[in-house]
C-alpha positions as CSV (number, residue, x, y, z in Angstrom):
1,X,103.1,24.7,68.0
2,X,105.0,21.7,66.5
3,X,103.0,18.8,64.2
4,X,102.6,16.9,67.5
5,X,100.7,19.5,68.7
6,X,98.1,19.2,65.7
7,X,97.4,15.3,67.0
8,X,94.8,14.8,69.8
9,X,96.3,16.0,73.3
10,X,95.6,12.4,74.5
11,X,97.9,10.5,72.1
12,X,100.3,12.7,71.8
13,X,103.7,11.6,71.7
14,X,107.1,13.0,73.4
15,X,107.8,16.2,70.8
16,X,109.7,15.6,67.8
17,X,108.9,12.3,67.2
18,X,106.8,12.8,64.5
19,X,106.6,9.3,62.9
20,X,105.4,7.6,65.6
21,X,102.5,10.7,66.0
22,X,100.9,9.9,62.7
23,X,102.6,6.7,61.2
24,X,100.6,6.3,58.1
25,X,98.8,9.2,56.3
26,X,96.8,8.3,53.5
27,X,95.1,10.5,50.9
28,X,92.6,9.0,47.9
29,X,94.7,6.4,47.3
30,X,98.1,6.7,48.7
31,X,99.3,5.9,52.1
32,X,102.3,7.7,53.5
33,X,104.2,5.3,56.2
34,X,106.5,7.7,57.8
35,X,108.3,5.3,60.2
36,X,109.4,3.0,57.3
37,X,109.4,6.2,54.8
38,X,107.6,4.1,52.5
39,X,104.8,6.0,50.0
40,X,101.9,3.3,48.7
41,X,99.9,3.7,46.1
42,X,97.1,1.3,46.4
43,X,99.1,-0.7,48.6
44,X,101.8,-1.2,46.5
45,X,105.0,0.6,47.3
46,X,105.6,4.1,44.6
47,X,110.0,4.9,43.8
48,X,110.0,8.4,45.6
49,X,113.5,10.2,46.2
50,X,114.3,11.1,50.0
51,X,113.9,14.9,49.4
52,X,110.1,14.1,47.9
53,X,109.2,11.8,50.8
54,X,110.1,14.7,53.2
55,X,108.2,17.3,51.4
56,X,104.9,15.1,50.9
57,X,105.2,14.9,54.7
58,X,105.1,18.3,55.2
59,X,102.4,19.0,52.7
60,X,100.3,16.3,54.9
61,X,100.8,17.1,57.9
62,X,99.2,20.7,57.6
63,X,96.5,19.5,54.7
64,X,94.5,22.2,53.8
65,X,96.9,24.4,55.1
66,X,99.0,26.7,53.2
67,X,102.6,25.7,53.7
68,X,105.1,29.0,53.3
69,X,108.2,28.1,51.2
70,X,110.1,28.8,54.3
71,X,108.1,26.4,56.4
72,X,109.0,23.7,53.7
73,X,113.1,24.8,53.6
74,X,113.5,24.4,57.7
75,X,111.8,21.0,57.0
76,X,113.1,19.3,53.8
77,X,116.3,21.0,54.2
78,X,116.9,21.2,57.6
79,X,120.5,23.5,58.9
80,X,120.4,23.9,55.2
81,X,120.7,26.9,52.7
82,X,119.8,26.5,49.4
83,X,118.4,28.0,46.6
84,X,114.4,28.1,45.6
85,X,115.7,25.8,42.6
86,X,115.9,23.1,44.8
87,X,112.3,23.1,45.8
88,X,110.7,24.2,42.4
89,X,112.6,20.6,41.3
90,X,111.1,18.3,43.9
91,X,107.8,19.5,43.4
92,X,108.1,18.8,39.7
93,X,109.2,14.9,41.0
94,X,106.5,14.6,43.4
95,X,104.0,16.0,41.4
96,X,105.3,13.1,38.7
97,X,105.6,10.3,41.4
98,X,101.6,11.0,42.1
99,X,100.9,11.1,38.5
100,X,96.9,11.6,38.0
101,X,96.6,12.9,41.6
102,X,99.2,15.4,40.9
103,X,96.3,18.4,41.2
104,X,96.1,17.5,44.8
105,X,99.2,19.6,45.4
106,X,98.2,23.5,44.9
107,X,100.8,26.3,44.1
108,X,99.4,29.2,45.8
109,X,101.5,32.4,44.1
110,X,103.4,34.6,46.5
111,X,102.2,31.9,49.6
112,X,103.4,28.6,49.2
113,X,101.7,25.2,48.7
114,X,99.3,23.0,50.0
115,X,97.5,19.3,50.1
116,X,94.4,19.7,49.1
117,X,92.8,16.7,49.3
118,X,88.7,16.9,49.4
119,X,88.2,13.4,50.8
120,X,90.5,14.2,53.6
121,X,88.9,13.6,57.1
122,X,87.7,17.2,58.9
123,X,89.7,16.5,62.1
124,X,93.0,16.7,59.4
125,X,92.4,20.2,58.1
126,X,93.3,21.9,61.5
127,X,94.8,25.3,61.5
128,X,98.7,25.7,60.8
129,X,100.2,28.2,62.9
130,X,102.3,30.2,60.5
131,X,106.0,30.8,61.2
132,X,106.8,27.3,63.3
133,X,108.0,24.5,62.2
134,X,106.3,21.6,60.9
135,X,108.3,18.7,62.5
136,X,110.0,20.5,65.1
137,X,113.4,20.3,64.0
138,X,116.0,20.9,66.5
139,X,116.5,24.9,66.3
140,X,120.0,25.4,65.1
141,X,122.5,27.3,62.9
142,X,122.2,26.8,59.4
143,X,124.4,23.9,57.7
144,X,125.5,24.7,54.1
145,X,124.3,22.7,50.8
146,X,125.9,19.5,50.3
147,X,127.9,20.0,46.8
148,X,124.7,18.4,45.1
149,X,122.8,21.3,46.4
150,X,125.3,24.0,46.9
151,X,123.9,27.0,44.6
152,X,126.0,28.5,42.3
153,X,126.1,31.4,39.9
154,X,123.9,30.8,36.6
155,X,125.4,30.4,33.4
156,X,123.7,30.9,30.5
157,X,124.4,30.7,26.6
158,X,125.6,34.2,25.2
159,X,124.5,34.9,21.9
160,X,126.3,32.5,19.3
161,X,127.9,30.8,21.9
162,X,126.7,26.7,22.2
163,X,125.0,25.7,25.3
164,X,126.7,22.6,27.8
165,X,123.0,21.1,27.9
166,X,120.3,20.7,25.7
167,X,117.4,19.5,27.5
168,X,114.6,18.4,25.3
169,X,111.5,17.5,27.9
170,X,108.1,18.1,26.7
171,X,106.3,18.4,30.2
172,X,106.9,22.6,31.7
173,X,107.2,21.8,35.2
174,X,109.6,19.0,34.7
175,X,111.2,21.1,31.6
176,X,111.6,24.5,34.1
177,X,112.5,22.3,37.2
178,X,115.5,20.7,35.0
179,X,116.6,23.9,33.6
180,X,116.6,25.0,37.4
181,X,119.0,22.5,38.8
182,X,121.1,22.4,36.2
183,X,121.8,26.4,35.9
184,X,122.1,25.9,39.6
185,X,125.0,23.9,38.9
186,X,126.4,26.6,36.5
187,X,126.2,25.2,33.6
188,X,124.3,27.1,30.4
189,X,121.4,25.1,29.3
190,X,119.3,25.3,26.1
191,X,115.3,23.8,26.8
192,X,112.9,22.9,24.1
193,X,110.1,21.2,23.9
194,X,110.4,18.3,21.2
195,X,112.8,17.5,18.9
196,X,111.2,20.0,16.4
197,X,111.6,22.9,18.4
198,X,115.3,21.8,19.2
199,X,116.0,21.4,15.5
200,X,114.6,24.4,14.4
201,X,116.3,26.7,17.2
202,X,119.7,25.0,17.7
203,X,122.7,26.3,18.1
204,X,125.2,25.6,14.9
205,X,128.0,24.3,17.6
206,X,127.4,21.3,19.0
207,X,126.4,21.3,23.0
208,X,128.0,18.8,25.3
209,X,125.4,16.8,26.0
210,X,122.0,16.1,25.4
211,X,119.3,15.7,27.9
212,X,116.3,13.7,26.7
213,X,112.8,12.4,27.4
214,X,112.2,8.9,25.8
215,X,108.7,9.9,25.3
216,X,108.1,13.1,22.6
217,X,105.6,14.8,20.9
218,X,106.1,13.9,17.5
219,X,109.3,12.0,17.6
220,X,110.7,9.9,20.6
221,X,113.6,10.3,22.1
222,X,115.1,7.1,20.8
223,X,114.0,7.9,17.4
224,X,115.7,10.9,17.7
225,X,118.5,9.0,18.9
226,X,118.5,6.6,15.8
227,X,118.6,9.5,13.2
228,X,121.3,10.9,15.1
229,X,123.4,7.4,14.5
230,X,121.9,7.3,10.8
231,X,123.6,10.9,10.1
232,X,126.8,10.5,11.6
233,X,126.4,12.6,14.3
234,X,127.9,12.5,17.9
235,X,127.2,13.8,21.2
236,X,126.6,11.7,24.3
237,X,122.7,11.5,25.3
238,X,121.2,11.2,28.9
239,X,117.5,9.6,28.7
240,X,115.0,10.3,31.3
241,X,111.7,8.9,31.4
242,X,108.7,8.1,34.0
243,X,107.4,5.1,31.8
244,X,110.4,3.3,30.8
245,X,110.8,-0.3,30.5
246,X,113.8,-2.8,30.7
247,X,113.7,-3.2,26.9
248,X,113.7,0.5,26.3
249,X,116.5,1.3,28.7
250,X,118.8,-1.9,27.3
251,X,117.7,-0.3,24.0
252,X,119.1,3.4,24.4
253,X,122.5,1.8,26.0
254,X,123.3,-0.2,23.8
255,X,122.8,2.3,20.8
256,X,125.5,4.2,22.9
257,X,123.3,6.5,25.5
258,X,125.0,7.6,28.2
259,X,122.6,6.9,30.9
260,X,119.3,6.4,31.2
261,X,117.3,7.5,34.3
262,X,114.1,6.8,35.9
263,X,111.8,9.8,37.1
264,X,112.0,11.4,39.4
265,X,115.4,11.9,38.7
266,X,117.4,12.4,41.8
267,X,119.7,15.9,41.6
268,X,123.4,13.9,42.2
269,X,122.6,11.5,39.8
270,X,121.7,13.4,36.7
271,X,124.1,16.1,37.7
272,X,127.2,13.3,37.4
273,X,125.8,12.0,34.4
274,X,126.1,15.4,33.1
275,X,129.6,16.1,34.5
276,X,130.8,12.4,32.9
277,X,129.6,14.3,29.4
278,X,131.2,17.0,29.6
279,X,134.7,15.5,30.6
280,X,134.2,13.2,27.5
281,X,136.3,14.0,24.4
282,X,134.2,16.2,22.2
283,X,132.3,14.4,19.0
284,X,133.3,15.3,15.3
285,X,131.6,17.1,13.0
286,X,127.8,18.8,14.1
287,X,125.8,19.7,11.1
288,X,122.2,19.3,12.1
289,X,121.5,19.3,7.8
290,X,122.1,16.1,7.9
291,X,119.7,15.3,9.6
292,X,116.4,14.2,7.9
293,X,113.4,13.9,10.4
């Protein structure tokens, strides 16, 4: 049975035209409009990346319904293949686009996920037959990844050796999602926690780049970034940051950031930022002594 099959018999639509079978979902206080592929939060339209939208549809259309991983791949990545990464990553972004709201979204272990939304009327929470897909996509070979999504072998740091990436992110989920993508990519990544942890567990070579949250336990990002300037030290710094404002971003750039993106951060972009790093001539001298935070 398709999703257009979980709407009343009498207003059902010809199959596979989804949007036009439930054009606006809402939950507390969000409202999904899935012609327009517009998400509002209290009317007033939320940033959400493609990949997100699509998988907050899924999650919708069978609330209170376990969703299998599988279910979600034929759906968000249709004629697709590509690696659990993937999906692991755009939870972590959903789960940030709906901020406070994020518990609505339940990781059920060896299942899948679901929307569990308690104020949810009863006629939603209708049984999801397992094994079919959600939005009955088109029933066709499997495409391969685009090269933003296109798995690759993991790299990781051997003993001694520097990493490409430092990612310094205080939030887990967003930490493990990051770490995810980007070893997806093949490229050996180093994750802390704060600034502390990264100073007191670095590697004595210099990495690449530097991946960083604005806001930090302890010490921000651009604080960080200032006592990197005071000591002399170089190495080209990506921001990321789900409260950022136009003075903070003009801020990081012009103390010499390399970018500065906005959460959810989409896969291609921070991926090129990354690859624009590590093409870059290599800094001078890295000795983290100098430092004095």
């Amino acid at each position: 049975m398709s999703a257009n099959a979980m709407a009343d018999e009498a207003d059902a639509p010809p199959a596979g035209d989804v949007s036009e079978a439930r054009p606006q979902t809402r939950f507390r206080g969000f409202e999904l409009v899935m012609g327009s592929r517009v998400l509002l939060r209290d009317g007033v339209p939320v940033e959400i990346g493609s990949r997100a939208f699509d998988l907050l549809a899924v999650l919708l259309l069978a609330r209170g319904t376990i969703v299998t991983k599988d279910e979600i791949f034929r759906n968000v990545w249709p004629r697709m293949v590509v690696e659990e990464s993937n999906l692991r990553f755009q939870m972590a972004c959903l789960r940030k686009v709906l901020g406070p709201d994020r518990d609505v979204i339940k990781t059920v272990p060896g299942r899948g996920y679901l929307l569990a939304d308690e104020a949810a009327p009863a006629e939603t929470r209708r049984p999801f037959p397992g094994g079919m897909p959600l939005l009955a996509l088109p029933d066709v070979a499997p495409a391969r990844a685009t090269p933003a999504e296109r798995p690759v072998p993991m790299a990781h740091p051997s003993a001694g050796e520097a990493p490409e990436v430092v990612l310094i992110e205080d939030d887990p989920d967003s930490r493990d999602s990051l770490q995810s993508l980007l070893r997806s990519a093949g490229l050996s990544v180093a994750p802390f926690g704060s600034v502390r942890a990264f100073l007191e567990g670095a590697s004595p070579a210099p990495p690449r780049c530097v991946i960083l949250d604005v806001w930090l336990p302890e010490r921000s990002g651009l604080e960080f970034q200032a006592d990197l300037i005071r000591a002399g030290l170089q190495v080209p710094l990506i921001f990321i940051s789900g409260h950022a404002d136009v003075h903070m971003s003009v801020r990081a750039m012009k103390a010499g950031a390399l970018e500065f993106l906005v959460k959810p951060v989409r896969h291609q972009e921070l991926l090129d930022a990354v690859r624009s790093a590590i093409a870059a001539p290599a800094g001078g001298a890295w000795d983290l002594e100098r430092l004095s935070v």
